[in-house]
C-alpha positions in Angstrom: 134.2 145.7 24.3 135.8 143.4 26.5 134.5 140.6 28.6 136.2 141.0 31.6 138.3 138.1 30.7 140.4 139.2 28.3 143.9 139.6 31.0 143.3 135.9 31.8 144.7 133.4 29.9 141.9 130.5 28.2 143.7 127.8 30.2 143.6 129.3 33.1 139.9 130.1 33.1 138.7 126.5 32.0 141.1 125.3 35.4 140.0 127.6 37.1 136.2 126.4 36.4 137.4 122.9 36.5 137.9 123.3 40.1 135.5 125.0 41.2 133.3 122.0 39.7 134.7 119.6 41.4 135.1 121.2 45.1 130.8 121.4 44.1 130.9 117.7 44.1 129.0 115.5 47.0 131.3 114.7 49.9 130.8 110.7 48.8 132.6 111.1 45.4 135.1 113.4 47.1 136.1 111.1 49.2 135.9 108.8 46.5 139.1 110.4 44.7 141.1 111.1 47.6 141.2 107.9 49.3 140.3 106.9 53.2 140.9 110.2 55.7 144.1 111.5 56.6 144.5 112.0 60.5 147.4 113.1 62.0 147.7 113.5 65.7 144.4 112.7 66.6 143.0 115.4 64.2 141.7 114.6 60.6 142.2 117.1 57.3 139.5 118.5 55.6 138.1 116.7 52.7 138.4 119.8 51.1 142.3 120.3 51.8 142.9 116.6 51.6 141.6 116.9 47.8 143.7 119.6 46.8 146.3 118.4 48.3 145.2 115.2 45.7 144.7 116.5 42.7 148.0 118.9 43.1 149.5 115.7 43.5 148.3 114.2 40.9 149.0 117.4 38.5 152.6 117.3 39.7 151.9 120.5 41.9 153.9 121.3 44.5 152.3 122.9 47.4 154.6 123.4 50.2 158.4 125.2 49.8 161.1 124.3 51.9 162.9 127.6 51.1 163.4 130.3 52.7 161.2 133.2 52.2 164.5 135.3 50.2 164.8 132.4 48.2 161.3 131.9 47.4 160.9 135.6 46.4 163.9 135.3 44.3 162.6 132.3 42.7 159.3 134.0 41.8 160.9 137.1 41.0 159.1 139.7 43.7 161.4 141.5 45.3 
């Protein structure tokens, strides 16, 4: 009998732990790893969003597309 886990990859579950452990962490060592706030127009990003924007960083993640929504689909191969 399976554990539930069995469609999902080992590497992606330890990540997927990985980061739920460190969102956990205290604000202080948050801060910490990402550096002094971000504000932009008067308004300052979430320590939360500013550390994933971080660590995806850091990982070599890209989080924002500058495609066009056809081409991104393409790319990912949905529709």
């Amino acid at each position: 009998m399976g554990t539930g886990h069995d469609a999902v990859p080992l590497n992606a579950r330890l990540q997927r732990a990985m980061m739920r452990t460190v969102f956990r962490l205290p604000d202080a060592i948050k801060r910490r790893v990402t550096g002094p706030p971000i504000v932009r127009d008067g308004q300052t990003l979430a320590l939360d969003a500013q550390l994933l924007t971080t660590l995806s960083a850091r990982a070599g993640v890209r989080l924002v597309v500058d495609d066009s929504p056809e081409k991104s689909r393409r790319r990912s191969g949905t529709r």
